[in-house]
PALUM-984931 format. One record per residue: residue in one letter; x, y, z of N, C-alpha, C in turn. Coordinates in steps of 0.1 Angstrom, whole numbers, padded with zeros to 4 digits, always signed. Each point is the difference from the previous one (the first is absolute). Last residue first. Example, Ala and Ser with C-alpha at 12.3 -4.5 7.8 and 13.67 -1.06 7.14 Angstrom:
residues 2
S+0128-0022+0071+0009+0011+0000-0008+0011+0008 A+0003-0057-0001-0009+0012+0000+0009+0012+0000 
This chain:
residues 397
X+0410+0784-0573-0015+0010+0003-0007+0005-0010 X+0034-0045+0014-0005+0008-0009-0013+0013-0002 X+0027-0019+0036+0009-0003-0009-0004+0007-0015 X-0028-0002+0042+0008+0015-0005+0016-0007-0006 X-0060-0013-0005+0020-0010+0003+0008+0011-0002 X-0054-0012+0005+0010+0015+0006+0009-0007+0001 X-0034-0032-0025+0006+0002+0014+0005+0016-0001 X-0026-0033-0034-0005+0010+0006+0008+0008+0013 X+0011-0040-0019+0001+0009-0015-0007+0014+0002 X+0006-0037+0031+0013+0006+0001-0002+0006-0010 X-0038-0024+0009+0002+0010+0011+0011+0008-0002 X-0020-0024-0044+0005-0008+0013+0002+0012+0007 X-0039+0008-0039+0013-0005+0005+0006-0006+0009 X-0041+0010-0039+0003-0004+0011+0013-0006+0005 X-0030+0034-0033+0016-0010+0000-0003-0006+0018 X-0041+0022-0033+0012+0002+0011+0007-0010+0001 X-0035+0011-0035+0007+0008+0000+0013+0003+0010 X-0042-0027-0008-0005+0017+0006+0012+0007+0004 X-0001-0046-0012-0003+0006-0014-0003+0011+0007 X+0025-0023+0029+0006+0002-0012-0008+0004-0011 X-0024-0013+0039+0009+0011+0003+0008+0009-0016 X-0028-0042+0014-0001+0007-0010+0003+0014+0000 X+0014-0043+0023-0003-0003-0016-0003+0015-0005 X+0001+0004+0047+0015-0001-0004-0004-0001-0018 X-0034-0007+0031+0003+0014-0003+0015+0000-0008 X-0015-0038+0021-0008+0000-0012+0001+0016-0007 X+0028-0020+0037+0001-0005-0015-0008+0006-0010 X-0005+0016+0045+0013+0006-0008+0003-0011-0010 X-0035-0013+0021-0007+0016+0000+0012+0003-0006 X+0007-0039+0020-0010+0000-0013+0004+0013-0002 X+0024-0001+0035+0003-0005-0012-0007-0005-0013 X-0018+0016+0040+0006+0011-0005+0009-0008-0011 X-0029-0030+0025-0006+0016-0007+0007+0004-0008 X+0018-0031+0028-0005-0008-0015-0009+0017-0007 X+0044+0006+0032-0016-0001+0001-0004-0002-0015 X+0043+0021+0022-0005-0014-0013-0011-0009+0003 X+0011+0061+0003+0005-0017+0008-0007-0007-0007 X+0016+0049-0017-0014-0009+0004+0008-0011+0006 X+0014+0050-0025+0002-0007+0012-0010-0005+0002 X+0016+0037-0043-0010-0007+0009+0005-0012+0009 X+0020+0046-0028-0002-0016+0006-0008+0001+0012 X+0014+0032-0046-0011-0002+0014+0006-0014-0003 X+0009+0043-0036+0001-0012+0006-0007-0002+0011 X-0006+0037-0029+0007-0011-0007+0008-0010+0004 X-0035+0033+0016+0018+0005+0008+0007-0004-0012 X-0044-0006-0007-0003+0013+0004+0018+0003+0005 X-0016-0040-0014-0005+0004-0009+0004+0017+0001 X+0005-0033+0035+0009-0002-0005-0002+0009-0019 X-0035-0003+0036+0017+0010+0008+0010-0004-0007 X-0043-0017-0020-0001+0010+0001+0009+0006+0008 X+0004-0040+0000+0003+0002-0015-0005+0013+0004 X-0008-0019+0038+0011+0001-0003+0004+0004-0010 X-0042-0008+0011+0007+0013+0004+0008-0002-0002 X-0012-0039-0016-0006+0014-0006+0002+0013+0004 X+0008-0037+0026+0010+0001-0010-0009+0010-0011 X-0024-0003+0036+0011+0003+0000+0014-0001-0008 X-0044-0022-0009-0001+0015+0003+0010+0005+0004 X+0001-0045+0003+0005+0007-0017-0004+0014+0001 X-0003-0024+0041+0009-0001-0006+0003+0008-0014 X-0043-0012+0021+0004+0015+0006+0016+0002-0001 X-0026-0035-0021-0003+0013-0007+0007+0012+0007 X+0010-0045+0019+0009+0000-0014-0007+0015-0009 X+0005-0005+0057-0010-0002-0015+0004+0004-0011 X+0016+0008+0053+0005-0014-0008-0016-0005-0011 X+0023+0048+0021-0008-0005+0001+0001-0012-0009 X+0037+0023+0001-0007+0009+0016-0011-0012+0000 X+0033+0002-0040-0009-0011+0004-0004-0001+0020 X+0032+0030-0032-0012-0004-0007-0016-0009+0006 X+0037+0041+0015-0001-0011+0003-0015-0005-0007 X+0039+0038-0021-0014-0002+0001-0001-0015+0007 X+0040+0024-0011-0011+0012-0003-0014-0003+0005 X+0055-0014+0015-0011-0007-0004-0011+0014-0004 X+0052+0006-0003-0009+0001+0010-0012-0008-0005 X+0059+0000-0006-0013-0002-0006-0010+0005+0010 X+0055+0001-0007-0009-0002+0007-0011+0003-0007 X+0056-0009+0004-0005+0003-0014-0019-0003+0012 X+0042+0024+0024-0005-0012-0001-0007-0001-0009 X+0030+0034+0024+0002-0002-0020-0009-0017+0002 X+0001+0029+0041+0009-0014-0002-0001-0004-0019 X-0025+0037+0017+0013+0004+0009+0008-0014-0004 X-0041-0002-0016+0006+0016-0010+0015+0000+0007 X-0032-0030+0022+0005-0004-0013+0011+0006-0009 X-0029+0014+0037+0016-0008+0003+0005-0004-0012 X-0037+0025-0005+0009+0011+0004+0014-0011+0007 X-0041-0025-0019+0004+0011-0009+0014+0009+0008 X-0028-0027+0031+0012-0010-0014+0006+0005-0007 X-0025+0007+0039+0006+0013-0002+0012-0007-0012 X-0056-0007+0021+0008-0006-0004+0014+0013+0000 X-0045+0003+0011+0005+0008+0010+0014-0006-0008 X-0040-0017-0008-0003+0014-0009+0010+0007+0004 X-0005-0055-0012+0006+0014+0012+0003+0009-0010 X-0010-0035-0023-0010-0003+0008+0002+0010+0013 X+0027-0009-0040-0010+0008-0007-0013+0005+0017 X+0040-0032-0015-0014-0009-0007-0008+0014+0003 X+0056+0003-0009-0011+0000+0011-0012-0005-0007 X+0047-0015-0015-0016+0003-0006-0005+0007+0012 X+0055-0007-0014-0009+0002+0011-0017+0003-0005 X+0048-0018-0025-0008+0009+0000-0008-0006+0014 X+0050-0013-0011-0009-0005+0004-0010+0010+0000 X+0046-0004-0003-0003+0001-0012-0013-0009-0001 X+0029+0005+0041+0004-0009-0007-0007-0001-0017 X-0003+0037+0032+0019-0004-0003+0000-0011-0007 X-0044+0018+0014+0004-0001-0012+0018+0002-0004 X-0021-0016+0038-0009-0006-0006+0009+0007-0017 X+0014+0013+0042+0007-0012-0002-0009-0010-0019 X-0017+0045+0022+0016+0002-0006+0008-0017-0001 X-0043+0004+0020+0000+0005-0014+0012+0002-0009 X+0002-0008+0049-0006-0014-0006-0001+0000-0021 X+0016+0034+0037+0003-0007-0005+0000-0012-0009 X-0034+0037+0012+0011+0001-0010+0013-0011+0001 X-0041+0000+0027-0005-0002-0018+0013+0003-0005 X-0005+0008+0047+0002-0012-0005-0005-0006-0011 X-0002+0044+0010+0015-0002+0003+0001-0014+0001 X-0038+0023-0017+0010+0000-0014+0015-0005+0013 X-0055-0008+0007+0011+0000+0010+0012+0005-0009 X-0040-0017-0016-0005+0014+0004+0012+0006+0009 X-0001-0047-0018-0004+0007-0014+0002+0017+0005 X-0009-0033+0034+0010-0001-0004+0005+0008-0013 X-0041-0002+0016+0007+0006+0012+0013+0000-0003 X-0033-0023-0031+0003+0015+0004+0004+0006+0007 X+0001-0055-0020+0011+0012+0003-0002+0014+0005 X-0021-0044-0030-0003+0005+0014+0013+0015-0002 X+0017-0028-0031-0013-0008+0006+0001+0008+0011 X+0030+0014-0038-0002+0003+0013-0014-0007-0001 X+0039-0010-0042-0016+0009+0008-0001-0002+0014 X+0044-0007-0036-0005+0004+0012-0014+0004+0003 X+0033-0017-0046-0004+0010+0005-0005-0008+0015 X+0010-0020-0040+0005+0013-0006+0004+0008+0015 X+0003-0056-0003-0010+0009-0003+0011+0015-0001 X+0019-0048+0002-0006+0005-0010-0011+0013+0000 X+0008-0036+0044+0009+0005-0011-0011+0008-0013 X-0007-0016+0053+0001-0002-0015+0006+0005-0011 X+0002+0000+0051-0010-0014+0000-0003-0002-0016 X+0029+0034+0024+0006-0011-0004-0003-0011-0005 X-0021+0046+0018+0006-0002-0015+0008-0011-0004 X-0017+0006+0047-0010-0001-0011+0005-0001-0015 X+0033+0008+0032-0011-0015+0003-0010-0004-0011 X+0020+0043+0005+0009-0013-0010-0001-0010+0003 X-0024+0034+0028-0002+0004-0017+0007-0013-0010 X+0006+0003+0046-0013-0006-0002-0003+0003-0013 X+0040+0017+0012+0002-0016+0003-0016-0004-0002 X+0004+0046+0006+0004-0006-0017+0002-0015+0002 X-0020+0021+0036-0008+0000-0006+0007-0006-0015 X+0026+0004+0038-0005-0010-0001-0013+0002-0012 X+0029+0030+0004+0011-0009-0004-0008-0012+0004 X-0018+0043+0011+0001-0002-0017+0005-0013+0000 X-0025-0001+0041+0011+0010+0000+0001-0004-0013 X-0048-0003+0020+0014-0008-0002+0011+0009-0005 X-0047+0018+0006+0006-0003+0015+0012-0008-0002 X-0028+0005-0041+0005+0018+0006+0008-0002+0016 X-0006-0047-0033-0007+0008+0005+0006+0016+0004 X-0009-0047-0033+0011+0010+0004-0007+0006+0008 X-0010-0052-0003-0005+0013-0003+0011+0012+0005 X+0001-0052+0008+0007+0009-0005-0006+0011-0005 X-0035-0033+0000+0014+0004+0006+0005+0005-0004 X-0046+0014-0006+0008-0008+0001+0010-0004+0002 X-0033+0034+0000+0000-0002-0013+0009-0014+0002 X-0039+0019+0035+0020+0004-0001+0001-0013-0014 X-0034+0032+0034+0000-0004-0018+0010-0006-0001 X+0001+0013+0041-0017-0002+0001-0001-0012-0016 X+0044+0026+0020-0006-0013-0004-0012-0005-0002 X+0006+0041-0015+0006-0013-0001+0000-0001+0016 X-0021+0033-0034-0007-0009+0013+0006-0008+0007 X+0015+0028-0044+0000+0006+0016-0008-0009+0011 X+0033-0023-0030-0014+0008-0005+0001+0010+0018 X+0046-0027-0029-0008+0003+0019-0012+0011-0012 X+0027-0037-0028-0002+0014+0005-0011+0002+0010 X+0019-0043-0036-0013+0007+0011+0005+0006+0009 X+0011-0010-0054+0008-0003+0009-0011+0010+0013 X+0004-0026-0054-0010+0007+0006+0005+0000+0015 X+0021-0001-0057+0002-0011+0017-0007+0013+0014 X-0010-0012-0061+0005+0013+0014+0000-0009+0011 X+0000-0005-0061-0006-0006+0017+0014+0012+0006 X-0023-0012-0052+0010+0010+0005-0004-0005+0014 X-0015-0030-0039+0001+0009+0011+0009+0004+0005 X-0005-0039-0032+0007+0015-0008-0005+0011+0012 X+0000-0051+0005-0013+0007-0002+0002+0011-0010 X+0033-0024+0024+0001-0002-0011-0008+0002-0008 X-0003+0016+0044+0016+0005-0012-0006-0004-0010 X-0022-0014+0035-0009+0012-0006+0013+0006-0008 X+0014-0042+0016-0016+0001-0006-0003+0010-0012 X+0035+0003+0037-0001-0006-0014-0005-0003-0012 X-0012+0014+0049+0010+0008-0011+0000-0004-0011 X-0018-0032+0030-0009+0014-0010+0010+0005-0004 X+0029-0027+0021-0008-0004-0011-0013+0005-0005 X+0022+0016+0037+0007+0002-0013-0008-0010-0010 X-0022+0009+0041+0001+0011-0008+0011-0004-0009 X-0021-0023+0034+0008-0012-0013-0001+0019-0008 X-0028+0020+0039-0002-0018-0003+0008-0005-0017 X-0001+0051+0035-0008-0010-0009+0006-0012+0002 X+0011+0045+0017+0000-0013+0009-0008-0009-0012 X+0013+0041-0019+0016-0010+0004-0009-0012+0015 X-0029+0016-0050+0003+0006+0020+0012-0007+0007 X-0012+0015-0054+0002-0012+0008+0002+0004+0011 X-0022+0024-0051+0011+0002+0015-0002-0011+0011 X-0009+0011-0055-0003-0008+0010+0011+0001+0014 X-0018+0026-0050+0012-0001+0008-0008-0007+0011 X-0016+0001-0052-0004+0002+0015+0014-0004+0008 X-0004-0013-0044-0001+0018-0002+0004+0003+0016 X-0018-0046-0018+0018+0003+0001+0003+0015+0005 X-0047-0019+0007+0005+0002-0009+0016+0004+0006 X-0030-0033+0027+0000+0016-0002+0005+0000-0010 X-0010-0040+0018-0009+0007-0011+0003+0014-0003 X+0027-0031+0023-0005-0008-0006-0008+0007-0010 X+0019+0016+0043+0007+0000-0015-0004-0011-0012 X-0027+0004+0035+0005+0014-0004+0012-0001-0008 X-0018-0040+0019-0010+0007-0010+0003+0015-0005 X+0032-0021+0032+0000-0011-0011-0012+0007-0013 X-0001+0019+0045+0013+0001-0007-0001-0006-0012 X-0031-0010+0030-0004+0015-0004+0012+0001-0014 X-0002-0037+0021-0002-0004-0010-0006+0021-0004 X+0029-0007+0040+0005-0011-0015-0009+0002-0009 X+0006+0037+0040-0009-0013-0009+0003-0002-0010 X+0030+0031+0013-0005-0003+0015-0014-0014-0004 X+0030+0021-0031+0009-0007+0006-0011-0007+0016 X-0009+0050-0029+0005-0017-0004+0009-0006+0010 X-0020+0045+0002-0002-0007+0010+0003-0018-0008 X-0012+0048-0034+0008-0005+0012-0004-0011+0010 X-0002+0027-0048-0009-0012+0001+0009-0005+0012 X+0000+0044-0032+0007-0006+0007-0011-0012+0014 X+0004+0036-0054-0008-0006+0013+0010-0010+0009 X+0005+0046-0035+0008-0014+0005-0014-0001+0009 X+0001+0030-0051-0008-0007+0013+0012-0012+0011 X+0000+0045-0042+0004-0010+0007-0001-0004+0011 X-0011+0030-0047-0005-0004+0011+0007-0013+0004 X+0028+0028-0034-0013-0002+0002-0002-0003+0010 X+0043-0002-0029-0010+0011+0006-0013-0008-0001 X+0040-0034-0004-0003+0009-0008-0014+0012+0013 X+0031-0041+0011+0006+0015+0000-0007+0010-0014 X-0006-0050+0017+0002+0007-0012+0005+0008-0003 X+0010-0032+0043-0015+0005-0008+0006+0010-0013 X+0020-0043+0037+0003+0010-0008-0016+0010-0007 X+0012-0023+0045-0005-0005-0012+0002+0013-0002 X+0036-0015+0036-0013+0013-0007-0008-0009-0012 X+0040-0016+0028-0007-0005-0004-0016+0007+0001 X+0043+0017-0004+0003-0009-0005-0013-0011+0001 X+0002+0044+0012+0007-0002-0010-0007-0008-0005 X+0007+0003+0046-0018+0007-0004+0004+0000-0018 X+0033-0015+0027-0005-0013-0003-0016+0009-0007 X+0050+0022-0011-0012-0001+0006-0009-0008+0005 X+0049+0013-0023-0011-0007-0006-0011+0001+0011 X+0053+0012-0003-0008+0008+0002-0018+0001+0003 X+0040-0028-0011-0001+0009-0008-0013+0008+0004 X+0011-0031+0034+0013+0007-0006-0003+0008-0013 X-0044-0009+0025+0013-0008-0003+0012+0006-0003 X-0037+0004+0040-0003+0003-0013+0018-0003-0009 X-0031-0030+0038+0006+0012-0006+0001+0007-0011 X-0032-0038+0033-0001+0007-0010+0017+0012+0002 X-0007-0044+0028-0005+0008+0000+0003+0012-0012 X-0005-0053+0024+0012+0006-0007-0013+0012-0005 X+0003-0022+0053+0000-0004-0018+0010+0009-0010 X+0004+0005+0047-0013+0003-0002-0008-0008-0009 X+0048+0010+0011-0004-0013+0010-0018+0001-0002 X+0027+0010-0045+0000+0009+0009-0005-0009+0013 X+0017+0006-0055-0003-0011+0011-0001+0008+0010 X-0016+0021-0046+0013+0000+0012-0006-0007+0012 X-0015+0017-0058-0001-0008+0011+0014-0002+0010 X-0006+0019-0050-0005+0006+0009-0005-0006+0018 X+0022-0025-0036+0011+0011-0002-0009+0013+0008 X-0018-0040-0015+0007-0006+0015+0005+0012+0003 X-0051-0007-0020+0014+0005-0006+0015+0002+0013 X-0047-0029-0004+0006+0013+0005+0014+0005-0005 X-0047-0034-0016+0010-0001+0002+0013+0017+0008 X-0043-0011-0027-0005-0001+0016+0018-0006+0009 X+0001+0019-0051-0010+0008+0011-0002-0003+0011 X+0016-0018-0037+0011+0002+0004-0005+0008+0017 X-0018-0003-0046+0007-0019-0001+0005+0006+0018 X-0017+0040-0018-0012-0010+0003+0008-0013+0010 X+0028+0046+0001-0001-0013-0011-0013-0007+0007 X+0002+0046+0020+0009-0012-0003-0008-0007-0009 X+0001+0051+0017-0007-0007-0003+0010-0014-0004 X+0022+0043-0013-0012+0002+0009-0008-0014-0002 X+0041+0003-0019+0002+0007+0013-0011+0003+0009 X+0019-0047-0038-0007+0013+0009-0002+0009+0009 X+0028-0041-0021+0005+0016-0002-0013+0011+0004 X+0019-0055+0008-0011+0010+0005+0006+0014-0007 X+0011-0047-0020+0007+0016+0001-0012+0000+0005 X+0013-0047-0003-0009+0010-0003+0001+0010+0008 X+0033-0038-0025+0001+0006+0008-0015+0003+0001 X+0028-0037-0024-0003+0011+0001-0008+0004+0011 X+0044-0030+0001-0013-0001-0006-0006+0017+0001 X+0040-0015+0015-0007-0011+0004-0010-0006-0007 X+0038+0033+0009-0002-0005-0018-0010-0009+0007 X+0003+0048+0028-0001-0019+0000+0000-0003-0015 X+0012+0050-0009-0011-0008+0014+0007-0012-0004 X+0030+0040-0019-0010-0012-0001-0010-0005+0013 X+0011+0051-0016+0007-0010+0012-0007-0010-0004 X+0004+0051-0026-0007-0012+0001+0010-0007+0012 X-0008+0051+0005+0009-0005-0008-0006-0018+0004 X-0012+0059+0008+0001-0017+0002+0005-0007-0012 X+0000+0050+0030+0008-0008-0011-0006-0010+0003 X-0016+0048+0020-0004-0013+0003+0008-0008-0016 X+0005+0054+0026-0002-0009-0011+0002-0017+0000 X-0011+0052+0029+0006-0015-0003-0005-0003-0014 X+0012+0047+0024-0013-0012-0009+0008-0005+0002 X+0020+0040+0015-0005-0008+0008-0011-0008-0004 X+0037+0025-0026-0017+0006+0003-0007-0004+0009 X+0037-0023-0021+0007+0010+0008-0015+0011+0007 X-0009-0053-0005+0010+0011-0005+0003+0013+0008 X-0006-0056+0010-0005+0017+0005+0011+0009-0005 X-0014-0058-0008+0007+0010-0001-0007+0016+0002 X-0009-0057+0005-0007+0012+0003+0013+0011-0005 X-0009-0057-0019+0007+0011+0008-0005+0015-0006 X-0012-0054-0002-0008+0015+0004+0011+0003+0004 X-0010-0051-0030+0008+0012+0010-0004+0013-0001 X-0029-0044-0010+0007+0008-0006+0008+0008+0012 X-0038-0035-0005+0013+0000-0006+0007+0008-0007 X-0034+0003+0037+0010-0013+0005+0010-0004-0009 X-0034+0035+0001+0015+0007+0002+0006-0013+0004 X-0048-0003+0001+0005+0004-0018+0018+0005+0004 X-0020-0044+0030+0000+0015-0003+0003+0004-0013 X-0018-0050+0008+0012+0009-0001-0004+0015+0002 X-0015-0061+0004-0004+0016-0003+0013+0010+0003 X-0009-0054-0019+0005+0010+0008-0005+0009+0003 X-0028-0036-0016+0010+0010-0005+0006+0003+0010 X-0040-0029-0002+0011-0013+0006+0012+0017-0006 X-0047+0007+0004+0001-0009-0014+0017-0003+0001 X-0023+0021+0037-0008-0009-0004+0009-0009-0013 X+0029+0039+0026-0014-0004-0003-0001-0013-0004 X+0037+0016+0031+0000-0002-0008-0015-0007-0006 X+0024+0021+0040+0001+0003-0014-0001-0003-0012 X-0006-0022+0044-0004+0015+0002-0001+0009-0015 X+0016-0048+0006-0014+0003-0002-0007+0015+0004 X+0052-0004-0019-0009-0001+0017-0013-0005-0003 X+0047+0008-0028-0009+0002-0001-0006-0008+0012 X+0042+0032+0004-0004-0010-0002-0011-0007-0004 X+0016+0044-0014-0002-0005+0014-0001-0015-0002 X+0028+0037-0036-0016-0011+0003+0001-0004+0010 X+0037+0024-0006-0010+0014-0002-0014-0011+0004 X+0048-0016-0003-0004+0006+0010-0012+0002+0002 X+0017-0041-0024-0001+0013-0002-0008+0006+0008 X+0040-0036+0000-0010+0004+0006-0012+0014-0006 X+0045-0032-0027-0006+0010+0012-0014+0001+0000 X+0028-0043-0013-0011+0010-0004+0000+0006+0006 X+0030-0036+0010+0005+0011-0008-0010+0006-0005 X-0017-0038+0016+0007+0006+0011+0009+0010-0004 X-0021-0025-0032-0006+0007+0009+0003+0007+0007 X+0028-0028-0021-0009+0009-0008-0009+0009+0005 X+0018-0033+0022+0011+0010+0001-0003+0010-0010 X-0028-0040+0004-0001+0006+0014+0009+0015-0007 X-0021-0017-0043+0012-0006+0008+0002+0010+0014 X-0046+0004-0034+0016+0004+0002+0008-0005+0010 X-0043-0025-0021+0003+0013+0010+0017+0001-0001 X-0045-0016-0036+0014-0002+0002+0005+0009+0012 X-0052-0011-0011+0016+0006-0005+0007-0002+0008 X-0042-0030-0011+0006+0006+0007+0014+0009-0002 X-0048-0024-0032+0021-0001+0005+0004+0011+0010 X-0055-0003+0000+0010-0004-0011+0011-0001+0003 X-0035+0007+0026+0007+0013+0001+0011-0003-0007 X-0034-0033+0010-0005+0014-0001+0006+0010-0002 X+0004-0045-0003+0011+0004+0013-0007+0014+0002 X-0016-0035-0028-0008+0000+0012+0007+0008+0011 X+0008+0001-0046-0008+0006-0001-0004-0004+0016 X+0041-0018-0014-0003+0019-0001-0010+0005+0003 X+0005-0048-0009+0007+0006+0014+0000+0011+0001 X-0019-0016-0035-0007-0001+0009+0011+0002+0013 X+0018+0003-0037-0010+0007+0001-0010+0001+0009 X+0037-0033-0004+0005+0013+0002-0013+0014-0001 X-0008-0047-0016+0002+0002+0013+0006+0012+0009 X-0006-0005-0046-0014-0001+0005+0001+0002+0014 X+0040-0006-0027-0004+0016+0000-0015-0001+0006 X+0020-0045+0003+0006+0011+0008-0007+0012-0009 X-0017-0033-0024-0006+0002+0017+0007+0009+0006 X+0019-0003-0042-0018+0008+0001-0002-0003+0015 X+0039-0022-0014+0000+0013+0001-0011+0012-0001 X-0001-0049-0003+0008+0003+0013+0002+0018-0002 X-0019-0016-0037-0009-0004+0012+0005+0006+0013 X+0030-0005-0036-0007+0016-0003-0013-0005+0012 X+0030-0033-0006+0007+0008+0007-0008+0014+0003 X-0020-0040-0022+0000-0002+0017+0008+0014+0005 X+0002-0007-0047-0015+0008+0002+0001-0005+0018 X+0042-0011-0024-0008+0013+0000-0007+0006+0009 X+0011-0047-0003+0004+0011+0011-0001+0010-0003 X-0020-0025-0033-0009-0004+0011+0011+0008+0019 X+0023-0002-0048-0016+0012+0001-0006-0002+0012 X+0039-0028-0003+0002+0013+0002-0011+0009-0003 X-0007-0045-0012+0000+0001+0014+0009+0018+0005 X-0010-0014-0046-0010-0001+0012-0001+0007+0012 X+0035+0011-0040-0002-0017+0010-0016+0005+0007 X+0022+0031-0044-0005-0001+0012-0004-0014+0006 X+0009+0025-0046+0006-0012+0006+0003+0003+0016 X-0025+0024-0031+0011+0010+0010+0010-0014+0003 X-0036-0008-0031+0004+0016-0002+0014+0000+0004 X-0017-0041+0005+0006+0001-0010+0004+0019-0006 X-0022-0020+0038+0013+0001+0002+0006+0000-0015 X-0042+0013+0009+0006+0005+0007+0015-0007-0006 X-0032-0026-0014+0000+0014-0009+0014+0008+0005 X-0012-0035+0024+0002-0007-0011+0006+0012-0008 X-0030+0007+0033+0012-0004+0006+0011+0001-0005 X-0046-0004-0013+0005+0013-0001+0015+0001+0007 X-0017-0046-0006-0001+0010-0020+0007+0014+0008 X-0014-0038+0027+0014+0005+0003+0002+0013-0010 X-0036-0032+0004-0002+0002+0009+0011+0012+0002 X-0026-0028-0044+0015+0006+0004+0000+0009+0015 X-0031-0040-0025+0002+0015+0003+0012+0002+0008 X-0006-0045-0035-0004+0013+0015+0006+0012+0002 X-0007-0030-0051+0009+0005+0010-0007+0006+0012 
């Protein structure tokens, strides 16, 4: 007998009594139905973003309230990693009540935010979110024909607050250096925040050069930064610090229009240093409005320290302005030894008060000379801080 070509066939239909030809559409129908699941997979995997959801019908929509409290999201507000961002009182109700004693008492109660998605809570009061830093917080900022110009917020919030580096608040020696004139050389600029240590407050000259994008920079750096504004010296014009310079001869109402000139060119800093200024600095009747505008908007004042005639302290005291004084000009002489000798005085006025700031320009010197002293500060025991952790704030005395 030959071989039996059919035998298993044979077998089959005698189990199940099965025809052939219905096995043979079987196995084509289960084919046909492996390529489609093949094919459906690969259509997923090249959509990158898998099956699309389902959107709610126009009228579905269009019956969703608006939720008041989240702004709309902006490239303003919204960081790197694609989140919303949110105030900490964005989900929740505040009502004030005034007892019979004259306290208040503050009720909150939950309020949904956007179902959109989740959210990132700024809840910081001193100092800002890293993710979040070279970015400005919108709720302190005001459109103005100048730019947009530092306030202070409905809850009260501060931009010297808000973008303070935070420091430890433990006792002990505390050092601020402050690393001024950025903005004016690109690659001065670019190597100073490049090498300085995070610690170091970096102050930016309002005539500089692309200052918001340093800003940013030195934000995302973790620096504390100061917006550097040019004040009448006594030589002026002989010396003259640049345009728009405030002067003792302009009437308040033009000196503050040159003040919010200057302040409009960046965002995010704590504070005010005076480039030049001693004539101006020595005048308290055209130092006080200008000071009084500086800290209405929750803005500290650095003097650098350089007028012996300055009258910062006693306007300050009169306009509740939060204010700083420089202790020591580090870099008089441009030598990285005759640099760190001075920051050595400096720990010695800071050793002796329990604080000192120091003031240098961004000279390849003096930024060596303050990196390499900076590493070993912290084992001799001193904190190195941002300018607003050292300020006279008659918010808090």
């Amino acid at each position: 007998m030959g071989t039996d070509l059919h035998a298993p066939l044979g077998r089959n239909r005698k189990a199940g009594n099965r025809r052939p030809g219905v096995l043979r559409l079987g196995r084509i129908a289960a084919s046909l139905c492996l390529f489609a699941i093949g094919g459906f997979s690969l259509y997923t995997a090249f959509r990158g973003d898998g099956l699309e959801r389902a959107k709610p019908p126009a009228a579905e929509q269009a019956a969703t309230p608006a939720n008041p409290i989240q702004p709309p999201t902006t490239a303003a507000n919204q960081p790197a990693d694609g989140m919303p961002r949110a105030e900490p009182r964005s989900g929740a109700n505040v009502e004030q009540m005034v007892t019979g004693d004259g306290s208040v008492v503050t009720k909150y109660s939950p309020r949904p935010r956007d179902g959109s998605g989740p959210v990132l809570v700024d809840a910081m009061q001193i100092g800002q979110d890293p993710r979040m830093a070279a970015q400005p917080n919108e709720a302190l900022l005001e459109d103005t024909p100048f730019g947009r110009l530092p306030i202070v917020g409905a809850d009260g919030r501060r931009p010297m607050d808000q973008y303070a580096r935070p420091s430890s608040g433990a006792r002990g020696v505390r050092i601020a250096i402050v690393v001024s004139g950025l903005g004016l050389s690109q690659t001065g600029t670019q190597r100073a925040i490049a090498e300085l240590p995070e610690e170091i407050t970096l102050a930016f000259a309002a005539s500089g050069n692309s200052l918001q994008r340093w800003m940013q920079e030195a934000r995302r750096g973790g620096h504390e930064i100061l917006l550097q504004v040019p004040l009448e010296p006594f030589d002026y014009p002989a010396n003259d610090p640049g345009p728009e310079t405030l002067l003792t001869t302009k009437s308040p109402a033009r000196n503050i229009e040159n003040l919010h000139k200057a302040m409009g060119e960046i965002t995010n800093y704590t504070g005010v240093m005076n480039y030049l200024g001693g004539r101006f600095l020595s005048d308290s009747n055209a130092m006080e409005p200008v000071m009084r505008d500086i800290g209405k908007r929750g803005l500290l004042f650095l003097d650098d320290g350089t007028s012996a005639q300055s009258k910062t302290a006693d306007v300050a005291k009169g306009t509740e302005l939060p204010y700083a004084f420089a202790d020591l000009q580090l870099d008089g002489q441009l030598d990285i030894n005759a640099v760190l000798k001075k920051l050595d005085e400096l720990e010695r006025i800071a050793r002796k008060n329990g604080q000192a700031i120091g003031v240098a320009s961004a000279f390849d010197e003096s930024v060596d000379a303050i990196a390499k002293w900076s590493e070993e500060a912290a084992m001799r025991g001193i904190e190195i801080v941002g300018v607003a952790a050292l300020s006279t704030d008659p918010r808090n005395p």
